[in-house]
C-alpha positions as CSV (number, residue, x, y, z in Angstrom):
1,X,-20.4,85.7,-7.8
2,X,-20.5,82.3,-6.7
3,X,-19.5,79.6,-8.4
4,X,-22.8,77.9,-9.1
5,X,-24.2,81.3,-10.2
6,X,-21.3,81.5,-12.4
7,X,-21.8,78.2,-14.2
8,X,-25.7,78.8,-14.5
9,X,-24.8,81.8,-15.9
10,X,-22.0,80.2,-18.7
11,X,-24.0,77.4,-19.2
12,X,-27.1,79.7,-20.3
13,X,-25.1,81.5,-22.4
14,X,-23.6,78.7,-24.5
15,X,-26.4,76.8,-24.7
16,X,-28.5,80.1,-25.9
17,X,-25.1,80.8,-28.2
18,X,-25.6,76.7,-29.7
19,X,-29.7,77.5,-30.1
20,X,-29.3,80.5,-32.5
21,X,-26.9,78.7,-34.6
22,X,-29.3,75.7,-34.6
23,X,-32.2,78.1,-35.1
24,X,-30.2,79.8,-38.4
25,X,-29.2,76.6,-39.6
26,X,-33.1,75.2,-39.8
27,X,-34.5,78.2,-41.0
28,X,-36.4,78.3,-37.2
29,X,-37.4,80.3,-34.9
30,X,-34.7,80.3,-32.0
31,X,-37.3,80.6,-29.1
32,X,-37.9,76.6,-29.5
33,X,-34.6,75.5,-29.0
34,X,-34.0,78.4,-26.1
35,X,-36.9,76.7,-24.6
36,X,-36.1,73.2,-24.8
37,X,-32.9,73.7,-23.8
38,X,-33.7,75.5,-20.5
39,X,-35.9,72.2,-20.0
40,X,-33.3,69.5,-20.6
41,X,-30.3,71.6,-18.9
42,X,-32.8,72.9,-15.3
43,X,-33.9,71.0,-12.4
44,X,-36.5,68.5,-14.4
45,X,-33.5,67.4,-16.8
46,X,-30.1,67.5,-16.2
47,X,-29.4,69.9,-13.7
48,X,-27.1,71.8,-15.3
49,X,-28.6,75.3,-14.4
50,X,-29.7,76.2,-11.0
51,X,-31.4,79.1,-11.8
52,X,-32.0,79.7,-7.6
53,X,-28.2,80.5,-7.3
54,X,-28.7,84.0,-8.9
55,X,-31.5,84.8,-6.1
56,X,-32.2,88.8,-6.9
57,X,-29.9,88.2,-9.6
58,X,-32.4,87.7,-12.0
59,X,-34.4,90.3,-11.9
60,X,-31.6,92.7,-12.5
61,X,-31.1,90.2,-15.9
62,X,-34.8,90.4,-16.8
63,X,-35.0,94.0,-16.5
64,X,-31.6,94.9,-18.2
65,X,-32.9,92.3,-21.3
66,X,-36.4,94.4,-21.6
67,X,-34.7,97.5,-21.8
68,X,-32.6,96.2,-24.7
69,X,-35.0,94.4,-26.5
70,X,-37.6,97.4,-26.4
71,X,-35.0,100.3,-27.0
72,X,-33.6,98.0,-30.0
73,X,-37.0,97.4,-31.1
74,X,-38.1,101.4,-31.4
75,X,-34.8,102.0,-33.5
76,X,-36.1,99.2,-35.9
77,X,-39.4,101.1,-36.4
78,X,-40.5,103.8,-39.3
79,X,-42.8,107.2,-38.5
80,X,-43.2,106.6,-42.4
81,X,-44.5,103.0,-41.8
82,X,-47.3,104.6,-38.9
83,X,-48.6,106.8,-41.0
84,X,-48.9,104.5,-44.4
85,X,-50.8,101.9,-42.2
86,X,-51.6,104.1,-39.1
87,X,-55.7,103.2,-39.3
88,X,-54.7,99.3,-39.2
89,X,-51.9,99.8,-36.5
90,X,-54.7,102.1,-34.2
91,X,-57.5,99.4,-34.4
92,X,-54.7,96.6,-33.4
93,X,-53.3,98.2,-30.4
94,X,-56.7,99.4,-29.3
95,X,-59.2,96.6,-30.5
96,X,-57.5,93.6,-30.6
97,X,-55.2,93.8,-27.4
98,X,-58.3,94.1,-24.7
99,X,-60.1,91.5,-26.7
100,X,-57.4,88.9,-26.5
101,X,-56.5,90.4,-22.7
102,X,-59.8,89.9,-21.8
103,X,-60.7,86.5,-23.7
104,X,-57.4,85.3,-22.0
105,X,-58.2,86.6,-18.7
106,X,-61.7,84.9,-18.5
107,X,-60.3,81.2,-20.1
108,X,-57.7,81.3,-17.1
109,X,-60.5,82.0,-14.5
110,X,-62.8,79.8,-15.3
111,X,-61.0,76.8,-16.7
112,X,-58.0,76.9,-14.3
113,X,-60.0,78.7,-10.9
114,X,-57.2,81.5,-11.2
115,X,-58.5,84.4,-9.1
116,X,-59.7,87.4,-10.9
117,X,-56.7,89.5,-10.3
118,X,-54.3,86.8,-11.6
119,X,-56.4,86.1,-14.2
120,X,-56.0,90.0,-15.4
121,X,-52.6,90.0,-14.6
122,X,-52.2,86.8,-17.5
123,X,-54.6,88.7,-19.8
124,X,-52.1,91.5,-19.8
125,X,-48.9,89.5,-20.4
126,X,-50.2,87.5,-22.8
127,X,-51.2,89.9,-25.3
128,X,-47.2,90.7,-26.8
129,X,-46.8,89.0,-29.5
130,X,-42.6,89.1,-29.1
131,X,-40.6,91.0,-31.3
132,X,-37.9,88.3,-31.1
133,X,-39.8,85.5,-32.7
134,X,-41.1,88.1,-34.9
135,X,-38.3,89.4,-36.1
136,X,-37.5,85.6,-37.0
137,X,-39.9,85.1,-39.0
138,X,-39.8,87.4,-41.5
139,X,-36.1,87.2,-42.4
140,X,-37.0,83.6,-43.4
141,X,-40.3,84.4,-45.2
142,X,-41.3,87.3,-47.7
143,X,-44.5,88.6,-46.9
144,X,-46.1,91.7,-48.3
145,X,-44.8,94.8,-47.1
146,X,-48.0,95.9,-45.4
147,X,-48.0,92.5,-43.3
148,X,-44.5,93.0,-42.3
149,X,-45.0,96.6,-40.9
150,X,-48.5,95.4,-39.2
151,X,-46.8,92.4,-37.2
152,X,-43.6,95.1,-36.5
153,X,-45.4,97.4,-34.9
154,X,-47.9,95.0,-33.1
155,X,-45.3,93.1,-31.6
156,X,-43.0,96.2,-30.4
157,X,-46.0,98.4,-29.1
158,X,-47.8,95.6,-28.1
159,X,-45.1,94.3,-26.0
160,X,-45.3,98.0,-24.2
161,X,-48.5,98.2,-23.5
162,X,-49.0,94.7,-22.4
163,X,-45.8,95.8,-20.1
164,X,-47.7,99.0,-18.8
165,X,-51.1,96.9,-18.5
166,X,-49.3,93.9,-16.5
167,X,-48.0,96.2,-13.8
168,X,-51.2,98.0,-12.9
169,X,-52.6,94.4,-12.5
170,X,-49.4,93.5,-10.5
171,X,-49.8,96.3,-8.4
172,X,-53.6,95.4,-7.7
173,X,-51.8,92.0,-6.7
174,X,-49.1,93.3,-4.4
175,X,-50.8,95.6,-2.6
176,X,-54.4,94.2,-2.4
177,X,-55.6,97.3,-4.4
178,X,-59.2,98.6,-3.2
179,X,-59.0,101.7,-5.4
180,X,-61.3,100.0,-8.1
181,X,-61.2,100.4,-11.7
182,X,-60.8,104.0,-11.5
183,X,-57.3,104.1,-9.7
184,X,-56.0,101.2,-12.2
185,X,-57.1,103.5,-15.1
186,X,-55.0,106.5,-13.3
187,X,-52.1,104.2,-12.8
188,X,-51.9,103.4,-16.4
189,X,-52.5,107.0,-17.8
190,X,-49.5,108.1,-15.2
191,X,-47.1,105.7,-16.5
192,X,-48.1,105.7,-20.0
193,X,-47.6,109.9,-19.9
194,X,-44.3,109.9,-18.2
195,X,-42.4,106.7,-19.9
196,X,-43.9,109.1,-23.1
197,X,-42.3,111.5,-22.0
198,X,-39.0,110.8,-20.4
199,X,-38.8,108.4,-23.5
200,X,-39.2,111.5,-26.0
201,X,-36.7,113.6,-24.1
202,X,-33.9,110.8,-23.4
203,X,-34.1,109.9,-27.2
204,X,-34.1,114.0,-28.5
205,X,-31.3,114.7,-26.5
206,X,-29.2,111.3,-27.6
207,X,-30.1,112.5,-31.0
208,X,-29.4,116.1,-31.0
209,X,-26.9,116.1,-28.3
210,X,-25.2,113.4,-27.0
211,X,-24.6,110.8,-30.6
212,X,-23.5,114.0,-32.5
213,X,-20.6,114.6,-30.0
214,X,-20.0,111.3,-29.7
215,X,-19.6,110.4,-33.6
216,X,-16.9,113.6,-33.8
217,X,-14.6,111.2,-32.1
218,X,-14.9,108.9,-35.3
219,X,-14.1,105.8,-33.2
220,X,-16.8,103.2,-34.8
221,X,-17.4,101.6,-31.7
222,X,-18.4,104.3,-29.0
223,X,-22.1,105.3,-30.9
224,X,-23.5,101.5,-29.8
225,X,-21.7,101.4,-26.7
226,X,-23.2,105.0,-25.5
227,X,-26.7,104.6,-27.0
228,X,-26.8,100.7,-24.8
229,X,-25.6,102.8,-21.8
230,X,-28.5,105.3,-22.9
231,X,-31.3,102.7,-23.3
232,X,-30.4,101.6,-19.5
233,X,-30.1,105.0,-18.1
234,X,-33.4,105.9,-19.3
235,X,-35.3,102.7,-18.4
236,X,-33.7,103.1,-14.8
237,X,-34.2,106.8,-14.6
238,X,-38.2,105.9,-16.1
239,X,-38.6,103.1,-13.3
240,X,-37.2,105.4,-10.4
241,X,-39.8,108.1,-11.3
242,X,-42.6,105.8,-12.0
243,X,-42.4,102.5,-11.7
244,X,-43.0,100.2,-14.2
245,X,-42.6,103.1,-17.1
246,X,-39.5,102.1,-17.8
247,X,-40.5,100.0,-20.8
248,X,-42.4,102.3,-22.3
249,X,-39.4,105.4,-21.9
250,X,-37.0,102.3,-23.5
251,X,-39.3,101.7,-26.9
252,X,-39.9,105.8,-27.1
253,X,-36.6,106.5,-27.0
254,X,-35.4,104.5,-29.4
255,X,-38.2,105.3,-31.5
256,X,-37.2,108.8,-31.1
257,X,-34.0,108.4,-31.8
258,X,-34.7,106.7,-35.4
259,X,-36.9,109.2,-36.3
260,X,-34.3,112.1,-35.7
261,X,-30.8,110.9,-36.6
262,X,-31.0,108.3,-39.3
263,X,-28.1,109.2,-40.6
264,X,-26.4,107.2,-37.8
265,X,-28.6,104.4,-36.9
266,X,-26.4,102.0,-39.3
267,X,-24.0,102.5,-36.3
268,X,-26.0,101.2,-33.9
269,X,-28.9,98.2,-35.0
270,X,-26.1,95.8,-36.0
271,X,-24.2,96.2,-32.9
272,X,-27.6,96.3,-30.9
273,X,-28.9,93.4,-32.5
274,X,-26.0,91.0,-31.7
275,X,-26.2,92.4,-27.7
276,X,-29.8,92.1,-28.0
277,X,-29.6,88.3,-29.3
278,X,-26.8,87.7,-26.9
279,X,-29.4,88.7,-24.0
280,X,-32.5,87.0,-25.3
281,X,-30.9,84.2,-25.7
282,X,-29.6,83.7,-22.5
283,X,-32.3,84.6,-20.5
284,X,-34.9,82.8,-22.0
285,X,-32.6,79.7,-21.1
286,X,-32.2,80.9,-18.2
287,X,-36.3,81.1,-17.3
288,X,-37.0,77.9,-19.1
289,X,-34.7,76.3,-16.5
290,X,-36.5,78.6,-13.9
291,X,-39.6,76.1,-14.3
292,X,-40.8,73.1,-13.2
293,X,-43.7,72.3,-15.7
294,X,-44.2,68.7,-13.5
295,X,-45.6,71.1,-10.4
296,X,-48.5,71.0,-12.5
297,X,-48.6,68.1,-14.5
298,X,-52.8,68.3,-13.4
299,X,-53.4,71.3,-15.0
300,X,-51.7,71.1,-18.5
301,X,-54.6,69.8,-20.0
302,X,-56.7,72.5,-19.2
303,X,-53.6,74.7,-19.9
304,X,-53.0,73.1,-23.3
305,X,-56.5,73.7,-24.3
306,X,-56.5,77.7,-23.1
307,X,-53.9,77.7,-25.5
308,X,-55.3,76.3,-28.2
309,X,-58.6,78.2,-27.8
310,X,-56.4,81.5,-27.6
311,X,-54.2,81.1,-30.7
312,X,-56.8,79.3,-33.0
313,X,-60.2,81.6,-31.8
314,X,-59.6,84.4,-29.7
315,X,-56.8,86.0,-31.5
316,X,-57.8,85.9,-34.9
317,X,-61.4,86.7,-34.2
318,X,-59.7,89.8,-31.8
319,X,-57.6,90.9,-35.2
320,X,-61.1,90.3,-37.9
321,X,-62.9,92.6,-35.8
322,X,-60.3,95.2,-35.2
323,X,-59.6,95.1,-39.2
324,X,-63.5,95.5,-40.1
325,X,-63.2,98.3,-42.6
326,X,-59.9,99.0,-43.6
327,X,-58.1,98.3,-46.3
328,X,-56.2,95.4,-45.1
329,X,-57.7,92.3,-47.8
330,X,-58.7,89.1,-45.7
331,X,-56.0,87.0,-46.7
332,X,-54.0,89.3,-44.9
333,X,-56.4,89.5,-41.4
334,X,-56.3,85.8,-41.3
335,X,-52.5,85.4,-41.5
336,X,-51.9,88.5,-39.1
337,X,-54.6,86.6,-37.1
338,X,-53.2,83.0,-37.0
339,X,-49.7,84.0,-36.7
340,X,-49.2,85.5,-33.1
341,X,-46.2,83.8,-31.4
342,X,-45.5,85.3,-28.1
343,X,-42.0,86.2,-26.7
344,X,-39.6,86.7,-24.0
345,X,-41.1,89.4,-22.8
346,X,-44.0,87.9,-21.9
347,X,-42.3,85.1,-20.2
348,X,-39.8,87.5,-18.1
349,X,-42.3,89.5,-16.9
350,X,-44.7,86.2,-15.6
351,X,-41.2,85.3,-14.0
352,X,-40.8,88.7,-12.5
353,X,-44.1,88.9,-11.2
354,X,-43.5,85.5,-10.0
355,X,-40.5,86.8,-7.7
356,X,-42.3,89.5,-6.3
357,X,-45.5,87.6,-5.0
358,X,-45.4,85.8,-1.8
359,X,-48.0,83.6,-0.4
360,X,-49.8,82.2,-3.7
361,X,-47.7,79.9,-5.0
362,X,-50.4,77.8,-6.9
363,X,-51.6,81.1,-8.8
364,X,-47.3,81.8,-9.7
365,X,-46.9,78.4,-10.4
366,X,-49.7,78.6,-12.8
367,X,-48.8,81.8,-14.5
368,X,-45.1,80.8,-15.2
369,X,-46.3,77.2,-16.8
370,X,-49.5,78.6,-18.5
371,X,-47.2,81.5,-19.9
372,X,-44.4,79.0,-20.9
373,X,-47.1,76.6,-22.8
374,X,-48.7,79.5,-25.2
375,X,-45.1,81.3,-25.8
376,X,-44.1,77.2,-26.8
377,X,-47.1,76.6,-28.9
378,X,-47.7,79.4,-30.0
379,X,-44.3,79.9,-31.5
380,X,-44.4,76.2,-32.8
381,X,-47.5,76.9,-34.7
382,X,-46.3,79.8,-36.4
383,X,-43.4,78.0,-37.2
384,X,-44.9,75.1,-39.0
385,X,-48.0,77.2,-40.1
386,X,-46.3,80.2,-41.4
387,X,-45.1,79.1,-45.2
388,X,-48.0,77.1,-46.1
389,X,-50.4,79.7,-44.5
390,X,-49.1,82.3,-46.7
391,X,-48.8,80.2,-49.7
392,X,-52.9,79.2,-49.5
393,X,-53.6,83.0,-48.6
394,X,-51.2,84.0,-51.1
395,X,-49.8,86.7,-49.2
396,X,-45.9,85.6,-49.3
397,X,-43.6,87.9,-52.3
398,X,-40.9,85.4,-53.5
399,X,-37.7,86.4,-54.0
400,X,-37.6,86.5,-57.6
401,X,-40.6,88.9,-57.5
402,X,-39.2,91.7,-55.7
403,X,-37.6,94.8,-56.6
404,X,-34.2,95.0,-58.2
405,X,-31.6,97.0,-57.3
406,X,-28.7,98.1,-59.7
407,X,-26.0,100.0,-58.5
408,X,-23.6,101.7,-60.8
409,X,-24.0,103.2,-64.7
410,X,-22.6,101.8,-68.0
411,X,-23.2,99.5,-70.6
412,X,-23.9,96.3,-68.8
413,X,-26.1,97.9,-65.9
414,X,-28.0,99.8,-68.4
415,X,-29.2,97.0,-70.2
416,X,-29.4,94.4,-67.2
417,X,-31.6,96.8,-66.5
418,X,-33.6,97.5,-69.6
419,X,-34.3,93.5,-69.6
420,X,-35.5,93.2,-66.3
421,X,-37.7,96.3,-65.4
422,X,-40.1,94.0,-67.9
423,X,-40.4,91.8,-65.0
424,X,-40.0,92.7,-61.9
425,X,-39.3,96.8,-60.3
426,X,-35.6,98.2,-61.1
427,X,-34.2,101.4,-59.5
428,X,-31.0,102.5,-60.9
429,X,-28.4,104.0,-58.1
430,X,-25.4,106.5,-58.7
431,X,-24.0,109.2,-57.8
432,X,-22.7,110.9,-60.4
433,X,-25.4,113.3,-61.7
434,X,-24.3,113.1,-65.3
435,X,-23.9,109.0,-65.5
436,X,-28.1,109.2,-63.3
437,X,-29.2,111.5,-66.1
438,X,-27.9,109.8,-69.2
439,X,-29.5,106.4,-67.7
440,X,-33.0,108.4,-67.0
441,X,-33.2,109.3,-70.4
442,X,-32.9,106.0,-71.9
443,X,-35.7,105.1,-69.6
444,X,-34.2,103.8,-66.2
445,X,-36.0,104.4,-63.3
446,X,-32.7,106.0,-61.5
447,X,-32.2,106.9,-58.1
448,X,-29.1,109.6,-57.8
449,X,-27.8,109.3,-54.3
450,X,-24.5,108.2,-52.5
451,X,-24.0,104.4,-53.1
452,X,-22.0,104.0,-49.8
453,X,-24.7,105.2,-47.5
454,X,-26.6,101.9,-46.3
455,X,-29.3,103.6,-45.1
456,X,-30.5,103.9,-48.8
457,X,-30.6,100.2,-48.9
458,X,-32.9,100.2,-45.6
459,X,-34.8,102.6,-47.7
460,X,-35.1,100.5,-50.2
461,X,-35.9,97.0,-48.2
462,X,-38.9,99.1,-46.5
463,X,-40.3,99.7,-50.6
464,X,-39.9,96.0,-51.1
465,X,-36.1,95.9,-53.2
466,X,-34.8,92.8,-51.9
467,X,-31.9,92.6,-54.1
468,X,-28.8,94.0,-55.6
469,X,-26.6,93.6,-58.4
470,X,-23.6,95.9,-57.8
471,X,-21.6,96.5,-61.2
472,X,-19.4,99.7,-60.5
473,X,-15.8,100.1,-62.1
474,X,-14.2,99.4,-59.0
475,X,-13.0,96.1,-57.1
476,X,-12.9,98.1,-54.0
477,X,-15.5,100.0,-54.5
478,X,-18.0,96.7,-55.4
479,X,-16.6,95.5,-52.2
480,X,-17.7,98.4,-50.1
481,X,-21.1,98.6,-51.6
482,X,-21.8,94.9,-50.9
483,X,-21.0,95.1,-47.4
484,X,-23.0,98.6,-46.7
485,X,-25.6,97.0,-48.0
486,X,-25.9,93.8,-46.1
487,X,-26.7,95.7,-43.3
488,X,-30.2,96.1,-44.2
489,X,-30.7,93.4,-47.4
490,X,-30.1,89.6,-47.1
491,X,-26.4,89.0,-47.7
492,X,-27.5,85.9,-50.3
493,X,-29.6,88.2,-52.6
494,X,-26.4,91.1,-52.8
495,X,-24.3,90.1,-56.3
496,X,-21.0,91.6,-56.8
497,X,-19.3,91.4,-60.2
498,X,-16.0,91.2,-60.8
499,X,-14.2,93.7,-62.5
500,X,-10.9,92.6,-63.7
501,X,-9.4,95.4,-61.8
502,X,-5.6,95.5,-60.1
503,X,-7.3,97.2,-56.9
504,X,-7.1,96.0,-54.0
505,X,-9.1,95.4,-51.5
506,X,-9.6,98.2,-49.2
507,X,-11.8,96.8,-46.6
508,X,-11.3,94.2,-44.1
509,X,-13.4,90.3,-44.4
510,X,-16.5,90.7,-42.7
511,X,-19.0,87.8,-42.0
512,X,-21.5,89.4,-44.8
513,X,-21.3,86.5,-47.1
514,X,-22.4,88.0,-50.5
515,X,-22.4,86.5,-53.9
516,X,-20.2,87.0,-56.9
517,X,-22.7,87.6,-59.9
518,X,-22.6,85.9,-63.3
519,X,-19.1,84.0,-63.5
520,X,-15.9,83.8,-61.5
521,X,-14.2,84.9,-64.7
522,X,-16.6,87.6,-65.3
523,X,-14.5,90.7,-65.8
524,X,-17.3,93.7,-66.2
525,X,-14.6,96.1,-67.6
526,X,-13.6,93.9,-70.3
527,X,-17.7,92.8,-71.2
528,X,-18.1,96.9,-70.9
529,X,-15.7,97.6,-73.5
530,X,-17.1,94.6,-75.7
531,X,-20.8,95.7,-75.7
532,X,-19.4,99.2,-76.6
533,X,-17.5,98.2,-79.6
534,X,-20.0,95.8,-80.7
535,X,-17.7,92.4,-79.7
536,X,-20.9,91.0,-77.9
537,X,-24.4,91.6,-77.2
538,X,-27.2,90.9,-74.5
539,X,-30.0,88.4,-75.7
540,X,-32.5,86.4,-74.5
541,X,-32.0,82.9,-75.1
542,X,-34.8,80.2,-74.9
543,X,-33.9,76.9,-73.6
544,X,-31.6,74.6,-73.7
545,X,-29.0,77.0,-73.9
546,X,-26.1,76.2,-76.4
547,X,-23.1,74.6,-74.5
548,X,-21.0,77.8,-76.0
549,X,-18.1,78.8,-73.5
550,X,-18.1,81.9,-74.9
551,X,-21.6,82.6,-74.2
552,X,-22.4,83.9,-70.4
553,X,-25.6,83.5,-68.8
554,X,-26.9,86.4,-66.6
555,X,-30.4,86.3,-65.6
556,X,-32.9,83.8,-65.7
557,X,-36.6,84.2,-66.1
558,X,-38.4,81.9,-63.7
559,X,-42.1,81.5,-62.5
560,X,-43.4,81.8,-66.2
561,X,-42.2,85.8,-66.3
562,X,-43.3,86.6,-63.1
563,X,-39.9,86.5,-61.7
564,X,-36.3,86.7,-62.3
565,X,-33.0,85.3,-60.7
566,X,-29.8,86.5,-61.1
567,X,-27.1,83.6,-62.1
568,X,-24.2,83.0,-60.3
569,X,-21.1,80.5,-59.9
570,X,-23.1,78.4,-56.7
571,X,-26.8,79.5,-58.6
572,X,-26.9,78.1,-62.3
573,X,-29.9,78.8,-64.6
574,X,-32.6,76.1,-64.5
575,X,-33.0,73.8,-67.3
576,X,-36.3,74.6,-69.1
577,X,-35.9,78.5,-68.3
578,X,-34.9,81.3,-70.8
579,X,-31.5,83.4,-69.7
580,X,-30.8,86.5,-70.5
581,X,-27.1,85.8,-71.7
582,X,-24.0,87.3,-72.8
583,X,-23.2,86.5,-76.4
584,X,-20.5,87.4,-78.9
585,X,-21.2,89.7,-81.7
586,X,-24.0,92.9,-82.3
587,X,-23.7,96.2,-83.6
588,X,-22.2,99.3,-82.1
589,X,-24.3,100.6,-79.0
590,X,-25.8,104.3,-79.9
591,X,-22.9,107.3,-79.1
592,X,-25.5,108.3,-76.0
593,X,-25.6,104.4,-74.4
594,X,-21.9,105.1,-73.9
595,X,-22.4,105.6,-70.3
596,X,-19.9,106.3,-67.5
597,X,-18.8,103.6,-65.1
598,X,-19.7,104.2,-62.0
């Protein structure tokens, strides 16, 4: 590689590395600060990147990134989520995408004189909403669950069909197509069979097959490394048959494969993710620096204003329509409807297409800055729009209203839980069949499974339990849970107690920051034994609390009972609010609430 390649290709990568940490640290979507940093570091700002060094280069980049972000994409999705919203999911793939192709196509022509097969070309990249900024978004926002599985799969199928849709119309391009509408419509049908297809098998036989044999080796590292090699075998092997399928093949394969083996998949997303990041990141640097938005400092006005009629009309009146008689409620039309930030993919194929076509560089010049300005505003939009818009549509779940989950069976669990399942939804987890049926009789809703398995947690993030309060007997075993767990639930909201225990630890420091629940001194074994013998009691205290050492608060009530939050060393109870404490002194607990520790 030469050495200008070389530092393009190290300066893309740390400065996409610096933009996700900035993007975590302000609660933002990274795809602004990817963007603004390809600006200031390419040819129009400092000229750190010359993107023109990698020549071919970056189309092998592009393509390896798709087949990633797709194949990573279909792992993340749920048969179980189709079918619960399958009606919705139909009418958005197949109403809303032609509408806002079409409405995008026609704003292009006519307000930027793009010929008509450009103009379909943009319609078709334009449609993907991006998985990526996405994804971002709902980690830093609760919506309802429905909402997150309708923007999921909308932004992952989307993103395939706007993939499939973009290279007919490239083709047409390329080749000065004269087959008409019909040969298009045989094009697509081709490619969407086959990727289907190929997809299918190349994810069955990683499933059945290839994972299996793999995972007998037991070395942790080999399942992510063989199912990345997979993901790029099939999207080359899907392209070589019939071009452009690859894609598709990608996002059905991965689809395939976590609807087949999901007993393994905790293997794979966290490993995926990071190498998925690690790619978006610095290739959307990379294409940022690729463009030179002052080529066509006469047309961003009329550019600025396609994208403002796109995001603010088009789209949402694209999503009303397709929604007209389902059960999705209108608050949640108009936020799916607002909220459409589009992604990388979108902006690597534009550059793609870009490399390929010769002899129209007005129309490519167009494409790439009309493409960069909606992915930009779009995404800045949904940034600033996204918490207020689901606070006035009330459509956003706080944290302290969602589902509570309790793992492990004694004295203290049983009645954390008794006192919240009045407020928000408790599940019990254990697995110990007598310790799951002593706590379903006294009226818990219990879940009997193994505790160590995280995809119960995934389980239990897609039903809307965002946290978990892990009081088992064990140090080690505390430990283990918390950090199964924060796979799929937010490492803030998992709470760990103490448990006064000489075990040591048995796993290694990860960078799953979880809490420590109630106190630093909090020794559950001890506080066991106490509410058994009757030395203390759980009570609900009303405010101001008594400035008692020996009294311990646990849970707070918040949001006037419509909520509750657990207590911990860095998250003290509210003044004004009434805690469920720890206090000294009741009587005996009943012979049958002496339960088992987990």
């Amino acid at each position: 590689m030469e050495p200008i390649a070389l530092q393009t290709v190290t300066g893309a990568l740390t400065l996409g590395a610096a933009s996700s940490v900035l993007a975590r640290r302000f609660r933002m979507p990274a795809v602004l600060f990817y963007l603004l940093s390809g600006l200031a570091a390419g040819p129009i700002g400092l000229g750190l990147l010359q993107v023109d060094s990698l020549g071919t280069g970056l189309l092998t980049l592009v393509e390896i990134a798709v087949a990633i972000i797709l194949f990573e994409g279909g792992l993340s999705l749920s048969s179980h989520h189709f079918f619960s919203e399958s009606d919705a999911i139909r009418r958005i793939l197949i109403i809303t995408i032609p509408l806002t192709g079409g409405g995008a196509a026609a704003l292009s022509h006519y307000l930027l004189d793009l010929p008509w097969p450009f103009a379909i070309f943009f319609g078709a990249i334009i449609v993907v909403t991006g998985p990526t900024v996405i994804g971002s978004l709902l980690k830093n926002i609760n919506l309802s669950r429905r909402l997150e599985i309708l923007l999921n799969w909308e932004s992952i199928w989307g993103d395939v069909l706007g993939v499939l849709l973009s290279a007919v119309a490239l083709e047409m391009i390329l080749l000065h197509d004269s087959g008409g509408m019909g040969h298009m419509a045989f094009n697509f049908a081709l490619r969407l069979g086959g990727g289907t297809l190929l997809g299918a098998i190349c994810g069955y036989l990683l499933a059945r097959v290839i994972l299996p044999w793999v995972d007998r080796l037991r070395d942790p590292a080999l399942p992510g490394l063989v199912a990345v090699a997979a993901a790029l075998a099939t999207f080359a092997l899907a392209n070589l048959l019939l071009e452009s399928s690859g894609p598709l093949a990608a996002a059905v394969a991965g689809f395939t494969l976590s609807t087949l083996a999901p007993d393994i998949l905790h293997e794979l997303r966290h490993f995926k993710e990071q190498l998925s990041t690690l790619f978006i990141a610095t290739l959307f640097v990379l294409l940022s620096a690729y463009l030179n938005p002052m080529a066509a400092a006469d047309d961003w006005p009329r550019m600025l204003l396609i994208a403002l009629v796109l995001g603010a009309l088009v789209r949402p009146l694209a999503i009303c329509l397709a929604l007209l008689g389902t059960k999705v409620r209108w608050p949640e039309r108009l936020f799916i409807g607002f909220i459409g930030p589009r992604g990388i993919i979108a902006l690597a194929t534009v550059a793609y297409a870009s490399l390929l076509i010769q002899g129209h560089e007005r129309e490519t010049r167009l494409l790439l800055n009309l493409t960069f300005a909606i992915i930009f505003f779009s995404g800045l939009s949904a940034t600033v729009l996204c918490r207020p818009l689901a606070r006035l549509l009330k459509v956003q779940v706080p944290v302290s209203g969602s589902g509570l989950l309790i793992a492990g069976v004694n004295a203290l669990s049983s009645g954390i839980a008794r006192f919240a399942q009045q407020y928000v939804p408790v599940v019990v987890l254990d697995g110990k069949t007598t310790a799951c049926s002593i706590a379903s009789i006294l009226g818990h809703r219990t879940s009997c499974v193994d505790i160590l398995d995280s995809e119960i947690y995934a389980e239990a993030a897609e039903e809307g339990f965002g946290r978990l309060l892990i009081v088992t007997g064990g140090e080690a075993m505390n430990e283990l849970i918390a950090q199964k767990a924060a796979i799929h639930l937010p490492p803030d909201e998992i709470y760990r107690v103490t448990t006064g225990s000489d075990d040591e630890s048995l796993i290694q420091p990860t960078s799953y920051a979880t809490r420590i629940a109630f106190a630093d001194e909090f020794q559950s074994r001890e506080i066991i034994r106490r509410l058994e013998t009757g030395a203390a009691r759980l009570e609900l205290l009303p405010p101001p609390l008594p400035p008692d050492a020996a009294i311990i608060p646990l849970i707070e009530v918040v949001d006037n009972g419509k909520g509750l939050c657990i207590v911990a060393p860095d998250r003290p109870p509210a003044a004004g609010n009434p805690v469920l404490c720890l206090v000294p002194g009741a009587a005996a607990i009943a012979a049958d609430e002496r339960l088992p520790t987990a």
